[in-house]
C-alpha positions in Angstrom: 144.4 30.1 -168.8 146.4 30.8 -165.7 142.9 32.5 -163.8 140.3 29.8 -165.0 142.0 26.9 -165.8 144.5 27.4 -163.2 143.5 28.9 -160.4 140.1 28.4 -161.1 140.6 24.7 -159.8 143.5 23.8 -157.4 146.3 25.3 -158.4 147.1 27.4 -155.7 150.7 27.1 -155.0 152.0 30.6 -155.7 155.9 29.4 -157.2 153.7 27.1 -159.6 151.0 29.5 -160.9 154.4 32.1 -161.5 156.5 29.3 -163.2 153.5 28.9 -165.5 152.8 32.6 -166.3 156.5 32.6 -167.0 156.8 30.6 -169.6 155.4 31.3 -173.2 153.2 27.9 -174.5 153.1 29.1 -177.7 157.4 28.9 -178.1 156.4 24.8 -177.8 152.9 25.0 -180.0 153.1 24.8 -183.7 152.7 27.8 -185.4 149.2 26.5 -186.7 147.8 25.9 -183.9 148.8 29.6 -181.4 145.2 30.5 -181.8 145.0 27.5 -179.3 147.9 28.1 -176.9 146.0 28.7 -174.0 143.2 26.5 -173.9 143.5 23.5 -171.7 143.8 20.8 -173.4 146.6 18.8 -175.2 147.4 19.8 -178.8 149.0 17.4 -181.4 152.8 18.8 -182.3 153.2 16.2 -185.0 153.7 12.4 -185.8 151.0 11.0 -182.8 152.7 13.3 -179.8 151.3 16.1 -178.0 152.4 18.8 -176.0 150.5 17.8 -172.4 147.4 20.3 -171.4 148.6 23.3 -169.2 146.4 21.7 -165.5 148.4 18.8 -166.1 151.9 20.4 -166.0 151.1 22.3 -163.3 149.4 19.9 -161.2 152.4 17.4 -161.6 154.6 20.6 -160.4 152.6 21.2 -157.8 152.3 17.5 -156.5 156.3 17.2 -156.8 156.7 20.2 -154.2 159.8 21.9 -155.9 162.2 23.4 -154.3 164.2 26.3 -155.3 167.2 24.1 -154.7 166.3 20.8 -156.1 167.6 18.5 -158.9 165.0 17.1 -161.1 164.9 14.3 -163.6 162.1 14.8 -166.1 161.7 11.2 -168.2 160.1 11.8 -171.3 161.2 15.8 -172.6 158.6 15.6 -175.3 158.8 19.4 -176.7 161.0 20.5 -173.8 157.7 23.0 -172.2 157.4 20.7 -169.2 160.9 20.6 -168.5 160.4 24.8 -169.3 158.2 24.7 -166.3 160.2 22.7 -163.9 163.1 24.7 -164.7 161.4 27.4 -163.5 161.0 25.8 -159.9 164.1 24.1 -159.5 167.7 24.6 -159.6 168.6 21.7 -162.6 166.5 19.9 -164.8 168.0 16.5 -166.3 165.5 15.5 -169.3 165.8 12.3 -171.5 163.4 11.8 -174.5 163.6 8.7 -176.4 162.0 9.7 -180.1 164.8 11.4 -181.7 163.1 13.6 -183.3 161.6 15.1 -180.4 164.7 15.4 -178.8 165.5 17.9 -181.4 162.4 19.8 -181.5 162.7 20.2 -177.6 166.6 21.5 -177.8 165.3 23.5 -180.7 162.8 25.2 -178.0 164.7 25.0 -175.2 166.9 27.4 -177.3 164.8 30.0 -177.7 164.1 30.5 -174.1 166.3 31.1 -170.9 167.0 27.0 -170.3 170.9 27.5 -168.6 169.8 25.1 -166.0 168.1 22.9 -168.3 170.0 20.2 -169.8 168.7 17.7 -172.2 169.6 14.2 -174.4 168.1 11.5 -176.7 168.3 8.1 -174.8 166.2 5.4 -173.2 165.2 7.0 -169.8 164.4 3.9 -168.3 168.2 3.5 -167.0 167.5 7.3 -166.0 171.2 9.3 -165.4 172.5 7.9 -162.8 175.8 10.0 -163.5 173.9 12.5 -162.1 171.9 10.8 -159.5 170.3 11.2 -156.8 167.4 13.3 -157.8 165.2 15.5 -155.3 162.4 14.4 -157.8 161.8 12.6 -160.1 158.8 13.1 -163.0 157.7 10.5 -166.0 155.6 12.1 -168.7 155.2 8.5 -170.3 153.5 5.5 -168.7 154.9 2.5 -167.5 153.2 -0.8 -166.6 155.0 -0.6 -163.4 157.8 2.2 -162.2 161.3 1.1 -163.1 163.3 0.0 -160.3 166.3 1.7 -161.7 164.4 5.1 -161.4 163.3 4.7 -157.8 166.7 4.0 -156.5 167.8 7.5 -158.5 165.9 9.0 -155.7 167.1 10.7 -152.5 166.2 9.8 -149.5 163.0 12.1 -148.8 162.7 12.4 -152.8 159.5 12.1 -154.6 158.8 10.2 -157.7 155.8 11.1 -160.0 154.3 8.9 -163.2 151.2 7.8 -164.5 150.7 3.7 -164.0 149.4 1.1 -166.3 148.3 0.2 -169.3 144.6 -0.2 -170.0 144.0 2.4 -167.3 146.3 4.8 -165.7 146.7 6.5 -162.3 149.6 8.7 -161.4 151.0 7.6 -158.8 153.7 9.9 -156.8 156.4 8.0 -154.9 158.3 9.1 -151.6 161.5 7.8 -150.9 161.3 7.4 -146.9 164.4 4.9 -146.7 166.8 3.4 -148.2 164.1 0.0 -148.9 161.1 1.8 -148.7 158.9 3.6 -150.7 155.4 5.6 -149.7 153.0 5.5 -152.2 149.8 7.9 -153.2 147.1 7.0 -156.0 146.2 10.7 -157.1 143.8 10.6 -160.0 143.1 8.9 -163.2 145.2 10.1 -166.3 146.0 8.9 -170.1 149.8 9.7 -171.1 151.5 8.1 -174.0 152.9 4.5 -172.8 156.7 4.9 -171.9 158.8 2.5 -174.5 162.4 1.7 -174.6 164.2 -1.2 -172.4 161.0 -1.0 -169.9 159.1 -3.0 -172.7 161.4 -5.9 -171.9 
């Protein structure tokens, strides 16, 4: 995975490819489905979700530009192995998840690994957690038709936002905070993520 999947196309940042040789896929894959760990592409872990394809994850890790140091707010925990990735690069990892459910199953995981700087809850990420606010980065693993307001001003100044956009199409779209009003936006490729629900249907 890591050689041909990985490296193999443009991952090439050297903290990225180690944060995903660190982390064990198949701790997140249902049991039926290990023979499959390591291909790259998303797997179904029950009731219509998936655990995202391993380019993806590490693309999105790469494009945030981790630092060793930073505080991260992952919206959307899913099964908790993206968050296992980002807590590899960074120093804490905030992660909401809104099926409750899945925030189980991702504590449940979460558990079985070293996750001490990982923390995690069920809620409605679109409010984000502002009590622990402002982020270095911020990452959506669920689409929105457009990115939350409420999220964007969680953001340090020089942070970066990342999420796939829209509804019939997607794009992710990563954010830099360069101000306190402004916001530099980059279109980076075409993507299809679950759409994000919660109080940003409204």
């Amino acid at each position: 995975m890591i050689e041909r999947h990985l490296k193999g196309r443009d991952i090439d940042d050297p903290r990225v490819v180690a944060a995903m040789q660190a982390v064990d896929r198949t701790v997140f894959v249902p049991e039926q489905l290990h023979s499959y760990t390591y291909e790259d592409h998303a797997l179904p872990i029950g009731k219509s979700q998936t655990i995202s394809q391993p380019y993806i994850v590490a693309y999105m890790a790469q494009a945030l530009d981790i630092k060793p140091n930073d505080k991260v707010l992952e919206i959307g925990t899913g099964c908790g192995y993206n968050a296992a990735v980002l807590a590899q690069l960074a120093n804490k990892v905030y992660s909401i998840e809104i099926i409750g459910w899945l925030a189980e199953l991702a504590k449940n995981n979460l558990q079985k690994i070293d996750s001490r700087n990982i923390e995690s809850r069920h809620g409605d990420g679109y409010e984000g957690w502002p009590e622990h606010a402002p982020f270095d980065a911020i990452e959506l693993t669920a689409a929105p038709a457009v990115i939350p307001d409420s999220l964007k001003q969680q953001l340090k100044i020089g942070g970066r936002l990342l999420a796939p956009v829209g509804k019939l199409t997607q794009e992710l779209v990563l954010l830099e905070r360069v101000s306190e009003h402004e916001f530099k936006e980059t279109k980076l490729l075409p993507v299809r993520f679950v759409p994000m629900t919660g109080k940003v249907d409204n």
